[in-house]
C-alpha positions in Angstrom: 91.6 132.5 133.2 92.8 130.0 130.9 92.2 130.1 127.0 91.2 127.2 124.7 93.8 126.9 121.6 91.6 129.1 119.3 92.6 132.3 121.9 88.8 132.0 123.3 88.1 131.3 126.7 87.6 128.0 128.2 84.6 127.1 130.0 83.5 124.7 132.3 80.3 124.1 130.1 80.9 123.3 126.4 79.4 125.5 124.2 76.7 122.8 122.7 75.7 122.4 126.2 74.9 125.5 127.2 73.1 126.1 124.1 71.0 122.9 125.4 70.8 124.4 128.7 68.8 127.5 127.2 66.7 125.2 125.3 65.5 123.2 128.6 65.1 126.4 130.3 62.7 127.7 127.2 60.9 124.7 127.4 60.2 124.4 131.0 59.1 128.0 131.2 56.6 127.2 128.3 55.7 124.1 130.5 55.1 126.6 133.6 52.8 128.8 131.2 50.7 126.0 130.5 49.9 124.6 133.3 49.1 127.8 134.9 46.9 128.4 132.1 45.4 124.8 132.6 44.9 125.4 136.3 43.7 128.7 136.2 41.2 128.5 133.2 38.0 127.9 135.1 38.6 130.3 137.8 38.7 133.1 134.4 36.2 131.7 132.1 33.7 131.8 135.5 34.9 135.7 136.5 34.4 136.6 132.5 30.9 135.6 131.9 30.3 137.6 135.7 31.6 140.3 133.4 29.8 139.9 130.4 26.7 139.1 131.9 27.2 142.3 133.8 27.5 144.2 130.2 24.1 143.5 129.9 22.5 146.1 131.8 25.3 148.4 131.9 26.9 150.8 129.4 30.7 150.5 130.4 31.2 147.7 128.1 35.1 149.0 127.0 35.6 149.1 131.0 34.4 145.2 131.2 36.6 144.6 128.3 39.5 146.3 130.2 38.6 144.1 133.5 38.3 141.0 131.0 42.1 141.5 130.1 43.6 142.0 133.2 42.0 139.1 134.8 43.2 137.4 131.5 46.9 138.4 132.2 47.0 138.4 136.4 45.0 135.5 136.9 46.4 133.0 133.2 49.4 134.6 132.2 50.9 135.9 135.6 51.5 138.6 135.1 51.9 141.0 138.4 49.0 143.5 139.0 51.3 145.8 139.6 52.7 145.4 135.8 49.0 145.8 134.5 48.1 149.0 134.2 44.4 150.3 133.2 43.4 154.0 131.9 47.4 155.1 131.5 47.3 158.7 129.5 45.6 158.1 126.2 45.9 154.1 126.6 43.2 151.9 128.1 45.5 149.1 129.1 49.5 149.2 129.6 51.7 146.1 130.5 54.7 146.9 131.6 58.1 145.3 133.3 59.9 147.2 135.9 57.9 150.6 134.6 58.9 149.8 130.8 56.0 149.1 128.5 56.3 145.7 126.8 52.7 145.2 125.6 49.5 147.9 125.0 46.6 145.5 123.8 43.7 147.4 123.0 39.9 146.4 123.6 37.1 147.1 121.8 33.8 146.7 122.4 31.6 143.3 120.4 31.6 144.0 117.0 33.5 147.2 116.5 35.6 145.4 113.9 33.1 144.1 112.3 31.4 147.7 111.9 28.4 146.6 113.9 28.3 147.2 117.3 30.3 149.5 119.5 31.1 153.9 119.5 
């Protein structure tokens, strides 16, 4: 491998453009997350007020919240259902990538944090 004049290696991509190579690459994956969210927005919003209407007449309503979220991230976000992980140990919902936790969101029932509603 040849080496530039400065003892670093030489490339066949310049260092500016790979830097702009990253950037396109950020931007098109923030492009694929929106459009999935656009496209898949009215398929959720319909399958969430099936849920909520269903916490009407039943008493589950942290378990609706659960089902909420991981229609949230399988069906917007894309994330695998595999990755999504409901009731793990002490935690109601776990994502995870390749078995390593990346994100533990945690619902509450309607107006828990207000101090009005909920256990």
């Amino acid at each position: 491998m040849s080496t530039g004049g400065d003892d670093r290696p030489a490339t066949d991509v310049p260092v500016g453009e790979a830097s702009g190579n990253r950037t396109v690459a950020r931007l098109a994956s923030c492009r694929h997350a929106v459009e999935g969210i656009e496209s898949n927005w009215a398929a959720f919003a319909a399958r969430r007020r099936g849920w909520l209407r269903q916490g009407l007449f039943d008493s589950a309503v942290k378990k609706i919240a659960e089902n909420i979220l991981e229609d949230l991230f399988t069906m917007v976000l894309r994330w695998s259902l595999a990755d999504v992980n409901l009731q793990v140990g002490r935690v109601d919902v776990v994502l995870s990538v390749l078995g390593i936790r990346r994100l533990v969101p945690e619902p509450k029932p309607p107006g828990t944090c207000l101090g009005i509603g909920g256990q």
